[in-house]
Residue frames relative to the residue before (quaternion, step in Angstrom):
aa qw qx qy qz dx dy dz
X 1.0000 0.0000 0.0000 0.0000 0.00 0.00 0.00
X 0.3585 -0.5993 0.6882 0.1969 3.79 -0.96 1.13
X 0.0222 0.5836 -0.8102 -0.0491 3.20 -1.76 0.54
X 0.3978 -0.7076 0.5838 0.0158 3.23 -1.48 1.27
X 0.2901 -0.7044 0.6431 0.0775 3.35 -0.70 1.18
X 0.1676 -0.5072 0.8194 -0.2082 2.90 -1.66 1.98
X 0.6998 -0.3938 0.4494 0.3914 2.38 -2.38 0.64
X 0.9226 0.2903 -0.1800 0.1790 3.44 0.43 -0.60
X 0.0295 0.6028 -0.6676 0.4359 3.27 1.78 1.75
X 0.9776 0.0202 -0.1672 0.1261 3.66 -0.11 -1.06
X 0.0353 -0.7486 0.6459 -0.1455 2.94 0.97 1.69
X 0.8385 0.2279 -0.2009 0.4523 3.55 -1.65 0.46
X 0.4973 0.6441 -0.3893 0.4317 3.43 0.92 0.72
X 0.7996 0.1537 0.2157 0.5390 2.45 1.21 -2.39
X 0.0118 -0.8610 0.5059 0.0508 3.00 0.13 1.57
X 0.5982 -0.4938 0.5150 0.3648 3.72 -1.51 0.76
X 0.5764 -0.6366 0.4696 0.2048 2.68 -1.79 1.12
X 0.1911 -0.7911 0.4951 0.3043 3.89 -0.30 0.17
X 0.2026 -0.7762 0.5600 0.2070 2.94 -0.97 1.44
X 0.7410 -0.5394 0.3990 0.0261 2.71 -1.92 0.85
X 0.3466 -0.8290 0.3566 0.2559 3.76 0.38 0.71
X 0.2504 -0.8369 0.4142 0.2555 3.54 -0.32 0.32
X 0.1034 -0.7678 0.4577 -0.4362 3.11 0.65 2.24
X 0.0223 -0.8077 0.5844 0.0753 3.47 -0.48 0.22
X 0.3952 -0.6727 0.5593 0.2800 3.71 -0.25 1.07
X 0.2957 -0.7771 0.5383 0.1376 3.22 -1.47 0.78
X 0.0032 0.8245 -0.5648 -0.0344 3.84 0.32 1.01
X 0.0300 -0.7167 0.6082 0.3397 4.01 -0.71 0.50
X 0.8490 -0.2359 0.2225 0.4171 3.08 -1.59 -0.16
X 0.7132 0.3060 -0.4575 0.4340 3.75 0.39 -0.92
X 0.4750 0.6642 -0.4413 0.3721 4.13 0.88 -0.64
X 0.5932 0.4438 -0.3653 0.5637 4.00 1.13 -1.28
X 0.6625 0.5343 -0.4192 0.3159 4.25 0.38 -1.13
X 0.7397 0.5000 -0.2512 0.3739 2.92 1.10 -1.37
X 0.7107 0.5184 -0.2540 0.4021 3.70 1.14 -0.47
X 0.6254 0.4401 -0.2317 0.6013 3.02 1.89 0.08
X 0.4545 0.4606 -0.4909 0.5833 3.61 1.50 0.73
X 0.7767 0.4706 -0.2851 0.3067 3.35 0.66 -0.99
X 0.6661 0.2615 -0.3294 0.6160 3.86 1.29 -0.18
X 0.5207 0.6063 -0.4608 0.3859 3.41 0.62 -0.13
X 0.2749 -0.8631 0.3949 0.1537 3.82 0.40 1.75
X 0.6966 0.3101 -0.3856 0.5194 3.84 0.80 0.37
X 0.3163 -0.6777 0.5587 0.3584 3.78 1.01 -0.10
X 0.4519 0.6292 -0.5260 0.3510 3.41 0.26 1.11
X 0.6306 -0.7032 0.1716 0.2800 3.30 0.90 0.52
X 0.3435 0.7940 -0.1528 0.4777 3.04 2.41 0.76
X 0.1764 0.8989 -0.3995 -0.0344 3.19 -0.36 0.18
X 0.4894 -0.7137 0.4145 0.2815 3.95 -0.06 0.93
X 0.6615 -0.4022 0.3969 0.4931 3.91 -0.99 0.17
X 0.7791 0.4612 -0.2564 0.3385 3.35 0.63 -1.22
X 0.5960 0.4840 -0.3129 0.5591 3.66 1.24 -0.73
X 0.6832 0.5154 -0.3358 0.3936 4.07 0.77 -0.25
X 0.5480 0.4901 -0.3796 0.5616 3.38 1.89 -0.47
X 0.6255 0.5274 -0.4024 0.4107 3.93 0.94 -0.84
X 0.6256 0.5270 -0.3493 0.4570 3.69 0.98 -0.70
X 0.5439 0.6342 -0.2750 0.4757 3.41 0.86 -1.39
X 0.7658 0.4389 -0.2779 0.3791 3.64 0.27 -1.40
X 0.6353 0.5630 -0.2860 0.4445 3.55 1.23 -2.01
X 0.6005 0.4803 -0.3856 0.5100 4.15 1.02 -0.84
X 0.5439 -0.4905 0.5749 0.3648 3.57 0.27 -0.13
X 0.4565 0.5738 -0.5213 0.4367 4.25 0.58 -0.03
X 0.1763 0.7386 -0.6506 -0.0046 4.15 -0.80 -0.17
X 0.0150 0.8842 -0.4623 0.0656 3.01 0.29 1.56
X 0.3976 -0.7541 0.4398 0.2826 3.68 -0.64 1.54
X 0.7108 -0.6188 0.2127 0.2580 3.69 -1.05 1.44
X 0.3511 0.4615 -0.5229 0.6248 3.70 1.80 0.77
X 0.5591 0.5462 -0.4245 0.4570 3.51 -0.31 -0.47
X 0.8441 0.3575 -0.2309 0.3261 2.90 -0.80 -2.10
X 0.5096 0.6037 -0.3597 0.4965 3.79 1.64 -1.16
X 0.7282 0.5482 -0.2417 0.3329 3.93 0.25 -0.56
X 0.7268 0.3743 -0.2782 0.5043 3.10 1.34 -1.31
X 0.4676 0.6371 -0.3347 0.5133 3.59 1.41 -0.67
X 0.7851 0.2477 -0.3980 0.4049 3.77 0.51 -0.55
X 0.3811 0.6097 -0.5073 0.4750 3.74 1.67 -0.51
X 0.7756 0.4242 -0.3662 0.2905 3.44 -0.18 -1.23
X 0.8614 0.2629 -0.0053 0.4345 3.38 0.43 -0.86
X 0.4211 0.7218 -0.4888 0.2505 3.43 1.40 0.97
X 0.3716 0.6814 -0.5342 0.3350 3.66 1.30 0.28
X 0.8087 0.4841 0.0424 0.3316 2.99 1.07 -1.94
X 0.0823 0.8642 -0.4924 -0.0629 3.41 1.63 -1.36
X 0.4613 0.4249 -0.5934 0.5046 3.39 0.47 1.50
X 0.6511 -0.6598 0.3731 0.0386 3.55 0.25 1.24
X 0.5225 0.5050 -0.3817 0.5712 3.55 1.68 0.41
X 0.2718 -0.7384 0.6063 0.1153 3.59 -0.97 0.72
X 0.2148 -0.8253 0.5051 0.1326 3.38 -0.87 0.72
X 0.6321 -0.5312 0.2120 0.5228 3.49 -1.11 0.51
X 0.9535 0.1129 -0.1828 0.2115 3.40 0.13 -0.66
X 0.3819 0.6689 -0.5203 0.3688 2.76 1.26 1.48
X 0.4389 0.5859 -0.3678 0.5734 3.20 2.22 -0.02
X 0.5132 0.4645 -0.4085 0.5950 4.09 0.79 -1.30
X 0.8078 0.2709 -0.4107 0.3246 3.96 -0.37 0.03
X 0.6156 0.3976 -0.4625 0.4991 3.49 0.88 -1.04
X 0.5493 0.5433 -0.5370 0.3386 4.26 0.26 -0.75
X 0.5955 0.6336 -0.2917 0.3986 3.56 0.69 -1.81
X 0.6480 0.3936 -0.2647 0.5959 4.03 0.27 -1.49
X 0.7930 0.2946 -0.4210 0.3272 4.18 0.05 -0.35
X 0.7355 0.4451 -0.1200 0.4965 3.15 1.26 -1.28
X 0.7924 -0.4541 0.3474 0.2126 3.55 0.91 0.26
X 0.6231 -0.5158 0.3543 0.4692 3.42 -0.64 0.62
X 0.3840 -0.5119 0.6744 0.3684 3.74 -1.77 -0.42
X 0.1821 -0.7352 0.6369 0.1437 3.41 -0.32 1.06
X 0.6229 0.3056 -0.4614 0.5529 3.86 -0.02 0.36
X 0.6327 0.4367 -0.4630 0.4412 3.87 0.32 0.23
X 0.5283 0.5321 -0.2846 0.5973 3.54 1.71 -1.16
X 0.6096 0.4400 -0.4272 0.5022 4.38 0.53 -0.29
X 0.8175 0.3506 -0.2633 0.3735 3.40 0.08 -1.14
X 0.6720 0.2478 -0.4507 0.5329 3.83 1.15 -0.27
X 0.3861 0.4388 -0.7232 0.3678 3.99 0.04 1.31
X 0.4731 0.6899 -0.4215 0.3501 3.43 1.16 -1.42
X 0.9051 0.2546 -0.1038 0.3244 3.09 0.24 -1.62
X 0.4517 0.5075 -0.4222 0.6002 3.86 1.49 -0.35
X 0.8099 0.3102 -0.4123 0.2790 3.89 0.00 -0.10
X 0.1704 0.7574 -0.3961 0.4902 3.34 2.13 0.26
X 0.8517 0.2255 -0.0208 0.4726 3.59 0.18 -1.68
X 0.4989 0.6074 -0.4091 0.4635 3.65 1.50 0.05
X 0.1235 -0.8330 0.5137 0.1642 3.79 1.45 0.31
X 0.7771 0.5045 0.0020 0.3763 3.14 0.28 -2.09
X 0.3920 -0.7460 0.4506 0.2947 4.04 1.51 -0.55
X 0.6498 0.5988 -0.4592 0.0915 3.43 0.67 -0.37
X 0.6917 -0.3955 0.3188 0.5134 3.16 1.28 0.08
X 0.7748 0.0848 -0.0583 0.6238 3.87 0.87 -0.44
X 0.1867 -0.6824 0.7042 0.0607 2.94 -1.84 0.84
X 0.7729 -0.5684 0.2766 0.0550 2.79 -1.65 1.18
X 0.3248 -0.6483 0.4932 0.4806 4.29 0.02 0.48
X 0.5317 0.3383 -0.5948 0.4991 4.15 0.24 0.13
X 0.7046 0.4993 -0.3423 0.3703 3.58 -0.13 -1.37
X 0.7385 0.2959 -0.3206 0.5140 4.12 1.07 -0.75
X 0.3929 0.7116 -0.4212 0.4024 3.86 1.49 -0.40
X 0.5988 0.5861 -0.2800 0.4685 3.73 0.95 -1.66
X 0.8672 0.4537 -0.0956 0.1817 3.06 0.46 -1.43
X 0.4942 0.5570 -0.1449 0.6516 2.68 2.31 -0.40
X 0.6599 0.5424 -0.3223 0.4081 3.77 0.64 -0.32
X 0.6974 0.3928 -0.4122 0.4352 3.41 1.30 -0.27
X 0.3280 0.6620 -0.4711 0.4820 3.72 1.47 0.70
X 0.1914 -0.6743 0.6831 0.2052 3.64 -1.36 0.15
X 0.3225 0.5015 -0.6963 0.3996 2.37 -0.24 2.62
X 0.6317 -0.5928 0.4255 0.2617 2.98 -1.66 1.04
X 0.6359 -0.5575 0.3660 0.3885 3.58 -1.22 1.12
X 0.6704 0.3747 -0.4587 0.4469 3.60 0.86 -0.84
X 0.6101 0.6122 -0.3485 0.3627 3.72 0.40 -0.63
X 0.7590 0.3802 -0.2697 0.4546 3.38 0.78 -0.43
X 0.5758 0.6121 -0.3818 0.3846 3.44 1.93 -0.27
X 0.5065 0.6787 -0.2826 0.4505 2.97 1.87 -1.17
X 0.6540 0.5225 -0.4227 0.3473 3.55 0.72 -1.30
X 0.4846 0.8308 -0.2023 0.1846 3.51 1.12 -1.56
X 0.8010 0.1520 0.0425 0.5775 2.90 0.90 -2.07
X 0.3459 0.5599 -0.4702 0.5880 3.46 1.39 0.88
X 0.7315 0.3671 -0.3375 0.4650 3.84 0.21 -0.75
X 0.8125 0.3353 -0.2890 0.3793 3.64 0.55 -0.75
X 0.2533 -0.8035 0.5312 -0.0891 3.41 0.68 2.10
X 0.7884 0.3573 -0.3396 0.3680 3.96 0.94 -0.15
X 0.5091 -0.6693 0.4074 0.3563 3.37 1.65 0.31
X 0.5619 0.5714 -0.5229 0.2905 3.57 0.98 -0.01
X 0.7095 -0.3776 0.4292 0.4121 4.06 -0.05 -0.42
X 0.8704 0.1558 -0.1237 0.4503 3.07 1.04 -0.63
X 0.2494 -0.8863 0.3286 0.2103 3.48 -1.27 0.02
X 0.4258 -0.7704 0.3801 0.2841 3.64 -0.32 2.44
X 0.8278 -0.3811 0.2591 0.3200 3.38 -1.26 -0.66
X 0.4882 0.6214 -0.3204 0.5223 2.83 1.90 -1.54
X 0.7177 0.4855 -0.3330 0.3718 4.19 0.24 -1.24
X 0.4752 0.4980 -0.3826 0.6163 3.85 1.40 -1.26
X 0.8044 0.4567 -0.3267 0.1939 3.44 -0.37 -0.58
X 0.8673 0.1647 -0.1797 0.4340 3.09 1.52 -0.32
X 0.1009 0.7202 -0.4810 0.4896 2.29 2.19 1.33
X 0.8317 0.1970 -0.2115 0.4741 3.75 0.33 -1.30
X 0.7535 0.4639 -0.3832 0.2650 3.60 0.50 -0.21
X 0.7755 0.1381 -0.2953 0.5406 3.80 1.58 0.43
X 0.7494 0.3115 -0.4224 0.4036 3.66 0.87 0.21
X 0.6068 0.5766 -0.3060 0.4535 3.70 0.79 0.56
């Protein structure tokens, strides 16, 4: 007796691929530390080529072994001993995966602290203050000043505070 193969001899064989929503998981910054304590095999905040591909994978990232070779030399080109630290990993994740939206709440929190007035922007004295309790140098924080106010107006909105504190600080 022939038996003819249909789609449905191999049901329960062959199972559909599941597709993958196009979601983006939302990890903040202490969620990236904490996954780098956990493969990181001395909990020292370290992590080996091989424990950066397990992170890499668990984020959804599955970088092919050019890559993974690149970010491994980014990470560690101060040092070029081939260990990756936590938060040179909490940045390179951050630049793929996207701001820290609870870091992006708490510096409105705090930009509307120094927005006294509401109008939406604060002043280079009003961001000067704010910069002086840092240990930076007066010229360094002037520099920072006229670096944040990317629209030439005088002042600086949130969007400019915002990436004042989340890439040059």
């Amino acid at each position: 007796m022939t038996q003819q193969k249909t789609e449905n001899s191999y049901k329960g064989h062959y199972h559909e691929p599941k597709v993958q929503e196009n979601k983006q998981e939302h990890y903040s910054d202490n969620d990236l530390r904490d996954l780098v304590d956990s493969f990181g095999r001395n909990r020292d905040g370290k992590m080996t080529t091989r424990e950066l591909r397990m992170c890499f994978n668990l984020l959804g990232q599955n970088p092919h072994e050019a890559e993974l070779r690149e970010n491994v030399s980014i990470l560690t080109r101060d040092r070029n001993d081939g260990i990756v630290l936590t938060e040179d990993f909490v940045v390179l994740m951050r630049s793929k995966l996207g701001p820290d939206e609870l870091s992006k709440e708490e510096l409105q929190v705090a930009f509307a602290q120094f927005d006294e007035d509401g109008s939406g922007a604060i002043s280079p004295d009003e961001l000067r203050q704010i910069l002086s309790a840092s240990s930076l140098s007066e010229e360094q924080i002037e520099q920072l000043i006229i670096d944040a106010d990317t629209d030439g107006d005088g002042e600086i909105d949130f969007d400019e505070f915002y990436v004042l504190f989340t890439t040059s600080i």
